[in-house]
C-alpha positions in Angstrom: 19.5 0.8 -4.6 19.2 -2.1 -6.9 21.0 -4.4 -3.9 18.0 -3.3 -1.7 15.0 -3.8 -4.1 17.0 -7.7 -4.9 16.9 -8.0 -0.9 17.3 -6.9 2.6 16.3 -7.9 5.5 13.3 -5.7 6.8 14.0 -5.1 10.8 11.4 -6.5 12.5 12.2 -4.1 15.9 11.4 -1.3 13.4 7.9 -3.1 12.3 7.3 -3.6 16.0 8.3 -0.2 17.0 5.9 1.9 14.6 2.8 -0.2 15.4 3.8 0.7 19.1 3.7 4.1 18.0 0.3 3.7 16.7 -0.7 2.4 19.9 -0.5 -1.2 20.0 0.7 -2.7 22.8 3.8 -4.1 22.9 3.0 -8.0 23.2 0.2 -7.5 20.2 2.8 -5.5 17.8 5.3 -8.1 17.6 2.6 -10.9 17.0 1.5 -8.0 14.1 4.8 -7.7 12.7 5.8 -11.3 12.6 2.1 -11.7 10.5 3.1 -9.3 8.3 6.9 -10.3 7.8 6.7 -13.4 7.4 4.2 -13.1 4.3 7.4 -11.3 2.6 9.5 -14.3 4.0 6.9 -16.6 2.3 7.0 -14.8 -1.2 3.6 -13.5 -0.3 4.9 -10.3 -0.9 0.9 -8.8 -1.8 0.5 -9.4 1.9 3.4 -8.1 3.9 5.1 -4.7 4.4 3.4 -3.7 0.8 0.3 -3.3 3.2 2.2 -2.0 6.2 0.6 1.1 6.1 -2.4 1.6 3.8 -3.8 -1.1 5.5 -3.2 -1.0 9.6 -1.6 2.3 9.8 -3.3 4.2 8.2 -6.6 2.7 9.1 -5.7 3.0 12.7 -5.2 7.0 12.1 -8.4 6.8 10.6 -10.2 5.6 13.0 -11.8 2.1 10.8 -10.0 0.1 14.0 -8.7 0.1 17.2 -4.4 0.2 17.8 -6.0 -1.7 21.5 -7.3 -5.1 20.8 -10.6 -6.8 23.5 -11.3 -9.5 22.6 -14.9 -10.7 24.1 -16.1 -13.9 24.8 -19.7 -14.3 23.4 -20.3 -17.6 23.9 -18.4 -20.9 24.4 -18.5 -25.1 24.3 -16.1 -27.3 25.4 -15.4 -27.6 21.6 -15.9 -24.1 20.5 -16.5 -20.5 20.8 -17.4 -17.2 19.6 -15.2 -14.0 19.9 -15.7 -10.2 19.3 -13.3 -8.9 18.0 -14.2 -5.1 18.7 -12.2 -3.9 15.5 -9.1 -4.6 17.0 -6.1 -5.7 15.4 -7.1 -8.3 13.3 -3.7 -10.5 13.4 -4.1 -10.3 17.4 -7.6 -11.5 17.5 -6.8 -14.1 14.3 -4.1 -15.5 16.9 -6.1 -15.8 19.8 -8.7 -17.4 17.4 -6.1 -20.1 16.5 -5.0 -20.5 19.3 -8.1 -21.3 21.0 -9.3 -23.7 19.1 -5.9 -25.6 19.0 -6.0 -25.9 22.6 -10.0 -27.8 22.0 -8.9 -29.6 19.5 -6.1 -31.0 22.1 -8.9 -31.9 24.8 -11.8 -32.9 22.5 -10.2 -34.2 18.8 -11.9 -30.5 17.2 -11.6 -27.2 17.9 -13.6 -24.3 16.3 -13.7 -20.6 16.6 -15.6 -18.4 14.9 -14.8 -14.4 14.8 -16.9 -11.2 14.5 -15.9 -7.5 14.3 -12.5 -8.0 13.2 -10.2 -6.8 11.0 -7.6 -7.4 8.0 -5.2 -10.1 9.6 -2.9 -10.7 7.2 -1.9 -14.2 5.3 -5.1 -17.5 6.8 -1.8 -19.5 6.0 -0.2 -18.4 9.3 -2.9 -19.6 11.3 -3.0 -22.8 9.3 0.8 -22.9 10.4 0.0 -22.6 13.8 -2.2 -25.4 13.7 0.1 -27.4 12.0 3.1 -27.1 14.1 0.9 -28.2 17.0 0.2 -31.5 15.5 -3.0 -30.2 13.8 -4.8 -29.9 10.6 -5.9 -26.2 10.1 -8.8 -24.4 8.2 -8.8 -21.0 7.9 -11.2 -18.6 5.9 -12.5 -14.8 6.3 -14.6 -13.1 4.2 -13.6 -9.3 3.2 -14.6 -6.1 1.6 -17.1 -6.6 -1.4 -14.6 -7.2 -4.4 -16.1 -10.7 -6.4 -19.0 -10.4 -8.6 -21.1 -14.2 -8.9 -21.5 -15.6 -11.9 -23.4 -14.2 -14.5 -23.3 -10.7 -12.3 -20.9 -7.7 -12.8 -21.6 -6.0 -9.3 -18.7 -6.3 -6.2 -20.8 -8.6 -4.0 -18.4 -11.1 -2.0 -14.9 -10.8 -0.7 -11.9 -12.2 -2.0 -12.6 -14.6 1.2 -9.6 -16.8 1.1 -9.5 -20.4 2.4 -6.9 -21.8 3.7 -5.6 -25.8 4.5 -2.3 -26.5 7.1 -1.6 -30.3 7.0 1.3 -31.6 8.5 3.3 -34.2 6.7 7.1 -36.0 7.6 8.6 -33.2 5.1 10.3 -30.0 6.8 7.1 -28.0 5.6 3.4 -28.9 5.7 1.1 -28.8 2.9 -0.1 -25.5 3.2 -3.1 -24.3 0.5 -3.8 -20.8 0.8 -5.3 -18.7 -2.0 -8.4 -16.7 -2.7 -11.7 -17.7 -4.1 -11.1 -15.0 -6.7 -8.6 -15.0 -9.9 -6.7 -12.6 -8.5 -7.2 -10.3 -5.4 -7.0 -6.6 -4.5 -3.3 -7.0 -2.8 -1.4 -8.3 -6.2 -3.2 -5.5 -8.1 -1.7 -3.2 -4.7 1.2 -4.7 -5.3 1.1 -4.5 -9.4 -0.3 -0.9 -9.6 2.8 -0.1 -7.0 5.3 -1.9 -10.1 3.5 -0.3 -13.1 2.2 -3.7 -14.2 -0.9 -4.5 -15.9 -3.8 -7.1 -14.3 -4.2 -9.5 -16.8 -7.1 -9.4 -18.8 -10.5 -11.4 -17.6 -9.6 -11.0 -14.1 -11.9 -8.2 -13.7 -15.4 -7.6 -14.7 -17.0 -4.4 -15.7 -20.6 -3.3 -16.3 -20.1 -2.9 -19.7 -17.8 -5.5 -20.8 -14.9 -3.0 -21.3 -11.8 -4.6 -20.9 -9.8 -3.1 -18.2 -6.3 -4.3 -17.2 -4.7 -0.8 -15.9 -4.1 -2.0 -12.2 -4.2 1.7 -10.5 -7.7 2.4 -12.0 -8.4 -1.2 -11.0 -8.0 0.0 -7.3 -10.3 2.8 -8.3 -12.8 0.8 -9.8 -13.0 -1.8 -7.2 -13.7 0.9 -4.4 -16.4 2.8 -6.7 -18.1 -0.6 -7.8 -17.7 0.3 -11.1 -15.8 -3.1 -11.9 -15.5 -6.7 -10.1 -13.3 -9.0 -9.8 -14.2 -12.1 -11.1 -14.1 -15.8 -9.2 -11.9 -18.9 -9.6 -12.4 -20.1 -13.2 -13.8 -17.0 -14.6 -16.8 -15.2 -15.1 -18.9 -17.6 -16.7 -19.6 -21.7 -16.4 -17.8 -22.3 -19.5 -14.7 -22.2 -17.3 -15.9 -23.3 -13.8 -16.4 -20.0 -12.6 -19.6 -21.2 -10.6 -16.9 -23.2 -8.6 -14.9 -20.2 -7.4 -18.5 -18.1 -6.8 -19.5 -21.1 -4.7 -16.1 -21.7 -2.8 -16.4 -17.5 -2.2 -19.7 -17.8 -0.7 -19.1 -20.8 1.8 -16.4 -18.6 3.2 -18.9 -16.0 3.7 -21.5 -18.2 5.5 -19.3 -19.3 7.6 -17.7 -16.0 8.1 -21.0 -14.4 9.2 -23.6 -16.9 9.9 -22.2 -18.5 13.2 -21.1 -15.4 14.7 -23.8 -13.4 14.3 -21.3 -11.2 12.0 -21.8 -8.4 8.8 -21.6 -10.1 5.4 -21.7 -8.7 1.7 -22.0 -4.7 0.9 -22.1 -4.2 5.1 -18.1 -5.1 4.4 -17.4 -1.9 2.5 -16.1 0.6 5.3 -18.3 2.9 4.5 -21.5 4.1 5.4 -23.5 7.0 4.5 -20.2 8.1 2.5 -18.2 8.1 6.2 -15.3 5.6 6.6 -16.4 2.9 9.2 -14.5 0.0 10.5 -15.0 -3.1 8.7 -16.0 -5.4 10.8 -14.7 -8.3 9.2 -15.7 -12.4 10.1 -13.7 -15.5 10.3 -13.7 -19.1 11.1 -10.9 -21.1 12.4 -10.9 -25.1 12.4 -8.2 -27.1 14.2 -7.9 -31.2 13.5 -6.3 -33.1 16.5 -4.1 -36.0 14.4 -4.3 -37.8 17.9 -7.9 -37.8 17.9 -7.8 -40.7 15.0 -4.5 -42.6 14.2 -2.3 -40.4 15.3 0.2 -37.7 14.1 2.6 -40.1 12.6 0.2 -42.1 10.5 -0.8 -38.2 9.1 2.6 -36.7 8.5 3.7 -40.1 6.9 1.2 -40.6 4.3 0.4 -37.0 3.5 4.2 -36.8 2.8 3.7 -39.9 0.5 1.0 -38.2 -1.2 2.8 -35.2 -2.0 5.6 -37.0 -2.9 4.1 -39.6 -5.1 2.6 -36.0 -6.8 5.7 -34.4 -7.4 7.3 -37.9 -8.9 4.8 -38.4 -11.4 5.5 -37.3 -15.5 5.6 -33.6 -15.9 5.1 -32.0 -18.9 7.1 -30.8 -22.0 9.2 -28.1 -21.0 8.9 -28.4 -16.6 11.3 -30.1 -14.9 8.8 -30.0 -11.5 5.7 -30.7 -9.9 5.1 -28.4 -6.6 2.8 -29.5 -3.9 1.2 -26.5 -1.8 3.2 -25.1 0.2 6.4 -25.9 -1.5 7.3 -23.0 -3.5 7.1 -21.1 0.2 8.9 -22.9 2.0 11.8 -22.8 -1.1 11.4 -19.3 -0.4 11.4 -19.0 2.9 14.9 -20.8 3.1 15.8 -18.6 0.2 15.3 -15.5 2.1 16.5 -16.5 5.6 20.1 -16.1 4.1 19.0 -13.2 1.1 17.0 -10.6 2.5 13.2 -9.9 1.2 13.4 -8.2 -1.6 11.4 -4.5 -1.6 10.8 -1.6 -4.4 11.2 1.7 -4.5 6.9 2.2 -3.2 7.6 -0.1 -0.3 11.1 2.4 0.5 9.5 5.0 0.4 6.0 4.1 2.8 8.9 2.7 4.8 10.0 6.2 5.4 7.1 7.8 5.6 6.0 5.5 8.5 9.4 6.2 10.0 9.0 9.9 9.9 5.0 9.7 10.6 6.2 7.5 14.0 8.9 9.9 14.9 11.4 6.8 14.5 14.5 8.5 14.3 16.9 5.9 15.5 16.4 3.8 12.2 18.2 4.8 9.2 17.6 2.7 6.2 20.2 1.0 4.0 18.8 2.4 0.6 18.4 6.0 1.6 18.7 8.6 0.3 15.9 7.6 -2.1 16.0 9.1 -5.8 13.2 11.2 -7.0 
């Protein structure tokens, strides 16, 4: 087993195949799978199959969204538009999102979309890609389930709303920023409660000051609102938490305010103590090079910038300065050749969405599983 949890190369047919099974059609499932893969391919591995089915299985089953994604036009410029999601699959309507405002940004130098009623759509850096390998600069942000507390608060008010930058450069990868406006967020702990491993300490906020690291009741907590987590630079001002607490809430603005969209404790997927859908928002920006001095001038001197940073003195005891993106792309070509790497939690929802989906033509590598 240990070969398997070092790497393996998840089939992407058998991603595609049990969100088929789930109802999505079959054009929408392989853009859903190659979302969710390639976040393990990225080292993003709090984002990929880990979530393959607490998060879009099982919420289809539940009923929080819909396997069938229409997407609805509310209202559109030359430059722009508004889409309703209709709790459909959140990496579908993300795409189309992306896409969209790529295909402005080509005609009109910007391009903007803004998103309502959606749903979890995996890593804003894919989107960001998108718009980068079209010759674009990409923003990307979507606010979330109430998880952040603001400063000087210890309730779960904001999402973990991640924003996220593509810039293409003359490197083989752009520089891609994307990270939440939190410390941490709810898919590491996921991912750490799944390991056995702790949250480290002053990434979470309770009511009562307790310290509480233990990442399974973390997950509890979160859900309950008995603890928070807390922003970019911490809980206070000491620390430049007010930064992180005011990144998290521009993402929500824009997340909601444009597109007429929920915000805050409306996020929670619940109401009245019944599971709802979620009804998530998001903005997507896309940067036509063209539109100023062209793609070349931009992939040339972002690619001097990052290199410049990367040349300059590092400190005692590193060898190397990474620019964003870097350490992904390192690990993309890593993986290409390796395999992702997967434990024995991941094996095992692997199986149960095999058996779930009545899959039986795959048979995985690592069975039988112990225990």
């Amino acid at each position: 087993m240990d070969k398997y949890t070092m790497g393996w190369d998840i089939p992407e047919p058998f991603v595609k195949d049990a969100f088929m099974a789930c109802g999505v059609p079959r054009a929408d499932a392989e853009i859903c799978a190659d979302v969710l893969l390639e976040s393990d391919r990225r080292g993003i591995e709090s984002h990929g199959v880990n979530r393959f089915k607490p998060i879009y299985i099982d919420r289809i089953r539940a009923g929080q969204q819909s396997a069938v994604t229409n997407i609805e036009v509310v209202r559109e410029t030359p430059a722009t538009a508004v889409l309703d999601g209709n709790h459909g699959m959140g990496q579908v309507v993300a795409h189309r999102a992306m896409a969209t405002a790529i295909e402005k940004a080509k005609s009109n130098g910007l391009g903007m979309t803004a998103v309502r009623n959606s749903t979890h759509f995996g890593i804003a850096g894919y989107y960001c890609s998108m718009a980068a390998d079209a010759g674009c600069i990409g923003m990307v942000g979507t606010n979330a389930r109430p998880s952040i507390a603001p400063t000087y608060g210890v309730e779960n008010m904001l999402g973990t709303n991640p924003l996220s930058f593509g810039i293409p450069t003359d490197e083989p990868f752009p520089f891609m920023f994307d990270c939440a406006t939190s410390i941490t967020q709810r898919g590491r702990i996921e991912s750490d409660a799944r390991l056995g491993k702790p949250t480290p300490g002053g990434h979470v906020i309770t009511g009562d000051g307790a310290a509480l690291t233990d990442s399974a009741s973390i997950l509890k907590a979160l859900t309950d609102g008995s603890a928070a987590l807390a922003p970019l630079g911490g809980s206070g001002d000491q620390s430049g938490g007010y930064k992180g607490y005011g990144f998290a809430t521009v993402v929500e603005i824009l997340s909601s305010a444009l597109q007429g969209g929920r915000f805050l404790r409306a996020l929670s997927g619940f109401e009245n103590g019944r599971q709802v859908p979620y009804a998530l928002g998001h903005f997507f920006l896309a940067i036509n090079a063209e539109a100023f001095l062209g793609i070349d001038t931009l992939k040339r001197i972002a690619g001097d910038i990052c290199r410049e940073l990367r040349s300059s003195k590092k400190a005692p005891g590193h060898d190397h300065i990474y620019t964003a993106g870097e350490k992904e792309y390192l690990t993309w070509m890593e993986r290409k050749d390796t395999g992702v790497p997967i434990n024995q939690g991941v094996m095992r929802d692997l199986v149960n969405i095999r058996d779930m989906c009545g899959l039986k033509q795959y048979v995985f590598p690592f069975e039988p599983l112990e225990g």
